[in-house]
C-alpha positions as MATLAB code, in Angstrom:
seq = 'XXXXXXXXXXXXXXXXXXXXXXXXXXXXXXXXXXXXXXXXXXXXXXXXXXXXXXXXXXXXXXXXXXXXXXXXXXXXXXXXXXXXXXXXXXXXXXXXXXXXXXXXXXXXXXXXXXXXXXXXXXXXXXXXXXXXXXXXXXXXXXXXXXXXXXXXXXXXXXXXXXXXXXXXXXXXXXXXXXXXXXXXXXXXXXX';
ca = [
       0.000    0.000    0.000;
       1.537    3.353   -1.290;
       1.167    6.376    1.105;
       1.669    9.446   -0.679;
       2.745   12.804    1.310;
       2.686   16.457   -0.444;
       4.720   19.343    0.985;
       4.048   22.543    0.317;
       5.203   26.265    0.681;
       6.941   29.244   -0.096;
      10.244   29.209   -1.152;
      13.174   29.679    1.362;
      11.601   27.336    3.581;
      13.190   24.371    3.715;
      11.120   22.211    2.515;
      13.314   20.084    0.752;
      15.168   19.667    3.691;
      11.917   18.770    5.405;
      11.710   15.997    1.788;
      15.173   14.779    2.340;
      14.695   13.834    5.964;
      11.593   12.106    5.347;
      13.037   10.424    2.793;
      15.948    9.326    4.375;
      13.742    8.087    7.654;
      11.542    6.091    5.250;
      14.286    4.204    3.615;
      16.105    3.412    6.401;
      12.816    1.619    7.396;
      12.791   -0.410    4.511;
      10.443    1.401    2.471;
      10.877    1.714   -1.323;
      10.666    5.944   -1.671;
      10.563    8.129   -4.386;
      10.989   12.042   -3.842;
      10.093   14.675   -6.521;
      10.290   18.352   -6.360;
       7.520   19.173   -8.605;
       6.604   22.956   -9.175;
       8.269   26.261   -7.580;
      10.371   29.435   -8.222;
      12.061   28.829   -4.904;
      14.060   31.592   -5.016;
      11.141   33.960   -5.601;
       9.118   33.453   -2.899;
       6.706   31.184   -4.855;
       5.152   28.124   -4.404;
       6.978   25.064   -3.926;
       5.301   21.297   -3.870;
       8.101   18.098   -3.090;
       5.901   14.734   -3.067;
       6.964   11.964   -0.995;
       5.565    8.679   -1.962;
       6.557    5.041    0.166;
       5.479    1.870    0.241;
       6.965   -1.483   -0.859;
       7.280   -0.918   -4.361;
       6.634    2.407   -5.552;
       6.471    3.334   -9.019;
       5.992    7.118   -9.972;
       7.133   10.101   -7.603;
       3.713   11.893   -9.049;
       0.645   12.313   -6.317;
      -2.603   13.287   -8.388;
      -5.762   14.691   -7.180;
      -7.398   12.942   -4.203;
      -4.170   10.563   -3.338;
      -2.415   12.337   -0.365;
      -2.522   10.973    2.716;
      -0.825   13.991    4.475;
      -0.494   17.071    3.095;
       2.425   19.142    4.986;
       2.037   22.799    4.597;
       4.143   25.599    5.291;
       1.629   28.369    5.153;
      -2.441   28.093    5.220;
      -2.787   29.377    1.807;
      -0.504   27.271    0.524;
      -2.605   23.824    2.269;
      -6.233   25.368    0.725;
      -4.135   25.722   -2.765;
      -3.292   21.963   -2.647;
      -6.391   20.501   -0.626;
      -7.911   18.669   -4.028;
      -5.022   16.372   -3.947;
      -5.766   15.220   -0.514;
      -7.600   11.785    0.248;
     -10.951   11.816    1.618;
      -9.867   10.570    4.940;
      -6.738   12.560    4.349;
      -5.047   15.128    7.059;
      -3.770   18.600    6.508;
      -0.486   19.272    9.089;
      -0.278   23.292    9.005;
       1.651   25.975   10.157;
      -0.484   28.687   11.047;
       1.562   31.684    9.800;
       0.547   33.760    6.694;
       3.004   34.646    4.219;
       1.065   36.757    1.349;
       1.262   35.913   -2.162;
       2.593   38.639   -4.513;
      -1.426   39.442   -5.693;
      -1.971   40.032   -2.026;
       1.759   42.203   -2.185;
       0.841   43.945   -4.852;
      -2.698   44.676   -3.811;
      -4.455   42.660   -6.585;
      -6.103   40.062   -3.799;
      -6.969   40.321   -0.011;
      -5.824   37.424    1.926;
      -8.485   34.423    2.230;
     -10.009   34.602    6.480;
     -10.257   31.740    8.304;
      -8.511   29.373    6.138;
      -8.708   26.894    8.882;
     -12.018   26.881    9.614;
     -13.417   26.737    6.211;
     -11.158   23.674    5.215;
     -12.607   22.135    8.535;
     -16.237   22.692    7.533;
     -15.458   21.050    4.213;
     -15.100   17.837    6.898;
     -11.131   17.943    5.967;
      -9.069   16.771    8.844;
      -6.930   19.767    9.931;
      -3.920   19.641   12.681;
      -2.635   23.368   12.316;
      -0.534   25.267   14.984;
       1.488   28.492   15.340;
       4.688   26.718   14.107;
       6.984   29.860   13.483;
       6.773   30.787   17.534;
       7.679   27.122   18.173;
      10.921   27.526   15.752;
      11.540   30.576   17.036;
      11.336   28.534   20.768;
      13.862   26.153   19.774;
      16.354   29.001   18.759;
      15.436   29.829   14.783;
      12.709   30.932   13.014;
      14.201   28.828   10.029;
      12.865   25.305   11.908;
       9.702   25.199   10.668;
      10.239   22.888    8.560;
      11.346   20.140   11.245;
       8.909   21.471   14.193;
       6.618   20.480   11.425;
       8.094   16.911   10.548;
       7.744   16.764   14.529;
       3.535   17.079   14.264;
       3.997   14.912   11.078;
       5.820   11.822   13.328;
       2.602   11.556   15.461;
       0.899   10.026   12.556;
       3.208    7.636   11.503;
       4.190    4.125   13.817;
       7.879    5.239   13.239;
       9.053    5.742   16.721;
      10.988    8.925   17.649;
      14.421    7.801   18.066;
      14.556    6.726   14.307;
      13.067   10.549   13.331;
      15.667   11.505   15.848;
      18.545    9.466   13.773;
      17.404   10.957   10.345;
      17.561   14.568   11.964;
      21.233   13.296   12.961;
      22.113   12.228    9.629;
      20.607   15.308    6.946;
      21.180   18.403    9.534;
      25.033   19.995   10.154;
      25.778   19.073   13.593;
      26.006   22.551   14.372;
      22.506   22.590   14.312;
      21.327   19.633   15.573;
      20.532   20.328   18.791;
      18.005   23.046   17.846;
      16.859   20.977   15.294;
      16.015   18.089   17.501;
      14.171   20.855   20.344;
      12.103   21.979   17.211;
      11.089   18.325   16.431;
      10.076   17.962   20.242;
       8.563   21.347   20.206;
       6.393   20.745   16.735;
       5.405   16.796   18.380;
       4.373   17.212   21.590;
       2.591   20.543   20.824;
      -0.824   20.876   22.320;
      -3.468   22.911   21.536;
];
């Protein structure tokens, strides 16, 4: 059974780092993965969208409409772009910050209210928290991207020492240590 993860954002933030570690934590449990950085002027602020797809054998790094189990999301806007692709008994993982969109910049669009709610009231399973203040807890507002692998571990039967290894094995050491408080910080988050 293929399980089939999107990530999305905004350039800059490190969400192929975020693709790389779950990659590498998926292998080293045996999985067959395929990673593919799909869409994104990265260094423009755009979006970006890296699928992650595992399972025993997998065959095509593409996720289509209604196939993703998780879909990891940098910014809100970003998860309502992306929510046809997820599976009816799929789950958004969130950060809660809003990073406008040039229209929005340029005064061509007003950014969408209540994002959260509204994807909620479509009956879409929605796990969203603030997690720029939690990277900015840990010591660097550039952790999102692993407080969020932290929420992400919670669904997954992977336990936390292996996430723990992979954040060894794809971060400097210089940073691991803040690294590894952001994973705690994004997993153990409460509401």
């Amino acid at each position: 059974m293929t399980k089939n993860i999107m990530i999305v954002g905004v350039g800059g933030q490190g969400s192929l780092l975020a693709s790389k570690l779950l990659g590498h934590l998926l292998l080293t449990q045996g999985y067959d993965v395929k990673v593919s950085e799909v869409h994104g002027m990265s260094q423009r602020g755009g979006s970006v969208v890296t699928y992650v797809r595992f399972g025993e054998k997998v065959y095509s790094p593409i996720i289509d409409k209604g196939q993703a189990d998780f879909i990891v999301s940098f910014e809100k806007l970003e998860a309502a772009r992306y929510v046809e692709y997820l599976k009816p008994e799929g789950r958004i993982v969130t950060n809660t910050q809003e990073i406008d969109p040039m229209p929005v910049i340029t005064g061509a669009a007003v950014y969408p209210e209540n994002l959260v709610d509204k994807m909620e009231k479509l009956g879409i399973a929605v796990d969203a928290m603030d997690c720029l203040a939690l990277a900015e807890q840990a010591g660097s507002a550039k952790a999102v991207n692993i407080v969020l692998m932290g929420r992400l571990s919670r669904y997954f039967d992977i336990p936390v020492e292996k996430w723990e290894q992979a954040i060894e094995d794809c971060v400097p050491a210089r940073f691991l240590e803040l690294n590894k408080k952001a994973f705690a910080l994004g997993r153990d988050y409460e509401a």
